[in-house]
Backbone as CSV, one residue per row, in Angstrom:
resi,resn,N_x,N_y,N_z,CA_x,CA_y,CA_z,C_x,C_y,C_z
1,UNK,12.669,-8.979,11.917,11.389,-8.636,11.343,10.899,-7.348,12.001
2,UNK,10.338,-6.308,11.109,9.512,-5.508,12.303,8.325,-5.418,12.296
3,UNK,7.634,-4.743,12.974,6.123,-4.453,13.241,5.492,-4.593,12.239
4,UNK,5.749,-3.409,11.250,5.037,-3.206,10.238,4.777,-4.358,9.000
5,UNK,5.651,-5.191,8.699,5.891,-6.412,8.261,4.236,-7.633,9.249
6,UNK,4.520,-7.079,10.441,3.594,-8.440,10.970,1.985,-7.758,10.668
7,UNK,2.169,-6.328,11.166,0.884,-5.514,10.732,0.151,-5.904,8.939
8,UNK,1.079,-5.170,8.481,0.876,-5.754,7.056,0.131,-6.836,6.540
9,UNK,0.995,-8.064,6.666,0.901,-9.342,6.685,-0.907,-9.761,7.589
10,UNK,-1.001,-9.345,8.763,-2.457,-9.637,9.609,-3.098,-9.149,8.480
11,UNK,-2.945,-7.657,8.420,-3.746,-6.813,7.670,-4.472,-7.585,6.488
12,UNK,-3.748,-7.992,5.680,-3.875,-8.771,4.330,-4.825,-9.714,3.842
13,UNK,-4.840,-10.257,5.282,-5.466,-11.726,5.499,-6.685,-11.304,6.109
14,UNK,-6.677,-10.341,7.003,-7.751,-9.741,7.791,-8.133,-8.367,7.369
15,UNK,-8.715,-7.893,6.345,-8.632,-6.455,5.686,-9.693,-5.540,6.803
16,UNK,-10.347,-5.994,7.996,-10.664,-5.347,8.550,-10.319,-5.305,9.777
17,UNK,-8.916,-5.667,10.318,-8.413,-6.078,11.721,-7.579,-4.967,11.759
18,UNK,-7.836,-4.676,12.718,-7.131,-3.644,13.582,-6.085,-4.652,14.420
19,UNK,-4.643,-3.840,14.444,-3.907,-4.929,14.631,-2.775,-3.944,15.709
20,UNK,-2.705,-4.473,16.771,-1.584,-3.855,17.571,-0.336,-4.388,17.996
21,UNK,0.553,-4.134,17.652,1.570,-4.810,17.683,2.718,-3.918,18.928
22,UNK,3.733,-5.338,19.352,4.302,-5.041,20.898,5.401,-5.184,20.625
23,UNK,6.543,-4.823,20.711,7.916,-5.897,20.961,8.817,-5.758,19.524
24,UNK,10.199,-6.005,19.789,11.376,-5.945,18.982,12.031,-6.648,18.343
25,UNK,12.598,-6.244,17.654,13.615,-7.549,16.708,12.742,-8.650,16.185
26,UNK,13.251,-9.888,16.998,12.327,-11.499,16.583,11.365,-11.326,17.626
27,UNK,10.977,-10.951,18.443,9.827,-11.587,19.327,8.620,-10.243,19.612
28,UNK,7.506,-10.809,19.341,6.550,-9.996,18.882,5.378,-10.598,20.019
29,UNK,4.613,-9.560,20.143,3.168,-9.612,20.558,2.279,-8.951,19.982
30,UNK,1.071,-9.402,19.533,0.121,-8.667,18.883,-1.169,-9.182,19.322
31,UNK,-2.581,-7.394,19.521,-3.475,-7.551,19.597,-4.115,-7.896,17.917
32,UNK,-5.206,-8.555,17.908,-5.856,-8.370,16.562,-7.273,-8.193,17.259
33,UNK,-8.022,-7.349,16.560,-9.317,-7.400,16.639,-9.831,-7.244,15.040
34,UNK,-10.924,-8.520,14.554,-11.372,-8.814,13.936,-12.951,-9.262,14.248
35,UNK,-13.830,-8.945,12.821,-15.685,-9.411,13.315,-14.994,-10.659,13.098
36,UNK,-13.832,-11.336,11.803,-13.423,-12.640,11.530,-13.809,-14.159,12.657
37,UNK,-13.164,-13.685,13.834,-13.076,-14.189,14.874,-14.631,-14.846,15.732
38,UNK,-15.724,-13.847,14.807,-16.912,-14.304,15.982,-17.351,-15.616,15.694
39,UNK,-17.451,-16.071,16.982,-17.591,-17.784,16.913,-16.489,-18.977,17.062
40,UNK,-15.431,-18.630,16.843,-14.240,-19.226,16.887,-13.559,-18.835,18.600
41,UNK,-13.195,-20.233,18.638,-12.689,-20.912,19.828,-11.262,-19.745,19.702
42,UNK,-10.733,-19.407,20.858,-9.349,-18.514,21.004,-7.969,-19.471,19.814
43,UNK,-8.463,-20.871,20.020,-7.131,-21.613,18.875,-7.391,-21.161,17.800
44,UNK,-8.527,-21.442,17.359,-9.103,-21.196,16.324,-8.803,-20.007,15.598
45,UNK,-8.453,-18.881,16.539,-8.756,-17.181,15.754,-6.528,-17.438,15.894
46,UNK,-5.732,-18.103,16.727,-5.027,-18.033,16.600,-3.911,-18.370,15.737
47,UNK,-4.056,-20.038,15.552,-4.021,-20.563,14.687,-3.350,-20.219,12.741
48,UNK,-4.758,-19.686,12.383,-4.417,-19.145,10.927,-3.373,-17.738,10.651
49,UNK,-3.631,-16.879,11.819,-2.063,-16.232,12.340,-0.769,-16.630,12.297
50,UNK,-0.716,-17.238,13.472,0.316,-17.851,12.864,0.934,-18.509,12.089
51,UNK,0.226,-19.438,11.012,0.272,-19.858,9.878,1.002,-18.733,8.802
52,UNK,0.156,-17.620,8.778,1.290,-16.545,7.923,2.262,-16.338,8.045
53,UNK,2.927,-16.759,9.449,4.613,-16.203,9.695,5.440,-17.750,10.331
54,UNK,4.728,-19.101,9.552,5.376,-20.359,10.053,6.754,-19.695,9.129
55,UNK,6.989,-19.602,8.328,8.318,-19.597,7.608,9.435,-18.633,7.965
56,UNK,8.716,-17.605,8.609,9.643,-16.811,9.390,10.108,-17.257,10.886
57,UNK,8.967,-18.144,11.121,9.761,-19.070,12.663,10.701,-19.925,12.042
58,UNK,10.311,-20.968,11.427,11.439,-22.033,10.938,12.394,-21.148,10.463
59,UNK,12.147,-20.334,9.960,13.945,-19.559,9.649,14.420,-18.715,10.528
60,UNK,13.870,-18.527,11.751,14.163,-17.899,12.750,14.322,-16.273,12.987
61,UNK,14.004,-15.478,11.698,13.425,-14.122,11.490,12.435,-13.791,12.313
62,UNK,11.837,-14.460,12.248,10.901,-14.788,14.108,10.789,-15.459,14.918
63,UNK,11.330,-15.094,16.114,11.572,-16.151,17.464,10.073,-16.488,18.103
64,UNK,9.449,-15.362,18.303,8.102,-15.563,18.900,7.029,-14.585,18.695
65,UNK,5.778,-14.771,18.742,4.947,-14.261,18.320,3.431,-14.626,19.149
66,UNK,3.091,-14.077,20.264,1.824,-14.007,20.686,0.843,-13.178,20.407
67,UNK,-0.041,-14.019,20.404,-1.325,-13.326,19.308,-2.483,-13.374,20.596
68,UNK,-3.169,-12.390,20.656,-4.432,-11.846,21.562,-5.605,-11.776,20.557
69,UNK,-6.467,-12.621,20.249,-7.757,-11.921,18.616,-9.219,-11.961,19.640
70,UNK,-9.319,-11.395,19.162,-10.544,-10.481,19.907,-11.743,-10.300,18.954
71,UNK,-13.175,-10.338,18.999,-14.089,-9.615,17.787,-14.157,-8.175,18.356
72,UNK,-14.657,-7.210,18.207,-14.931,-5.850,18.465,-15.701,-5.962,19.758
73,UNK,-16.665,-6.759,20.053,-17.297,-6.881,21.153,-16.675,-7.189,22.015
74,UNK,-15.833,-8.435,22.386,-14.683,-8.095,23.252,-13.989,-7.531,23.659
75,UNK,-13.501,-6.006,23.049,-13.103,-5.071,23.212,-13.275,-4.837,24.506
């Protein structure tokens, strides 16, 4: 999988997240900053993330994927 694929994909779901992405091949790290997030517990903002790329874990196109979500104020 690459970056731009996971960028994309955040993007989509989050049309105002700024999204930074880390890492090669299958295993990924990404910042997101989203307003989405204000109020929500860290599972919470993580969670529906990863939900977009369960099918690329079970098929193993993605090994791993840590997610950092942030609102702007956290910054």
């Amino acid at each position: 999988m690459k970056a731009e694929e996971i960028v994309d994909r955040i993007c989509a779901a989050y049309p105002d997240a700024k999204v930074t992405p880390d890492g090669a091949d299958c295993n990924f790290s990404v910042t997101v900053v989203s307003e989405a997030f204000d109020g929500l517990s860290p599972i919470q903002r993580q969670r529906p993330i990863l939900a977009l790329f369960k099918d690329d874990i079970s098929s193993g196109a993605l090994h791993a994927l840590s997610i950092v979500a942030k609102t702007p104020g956290e910054v």
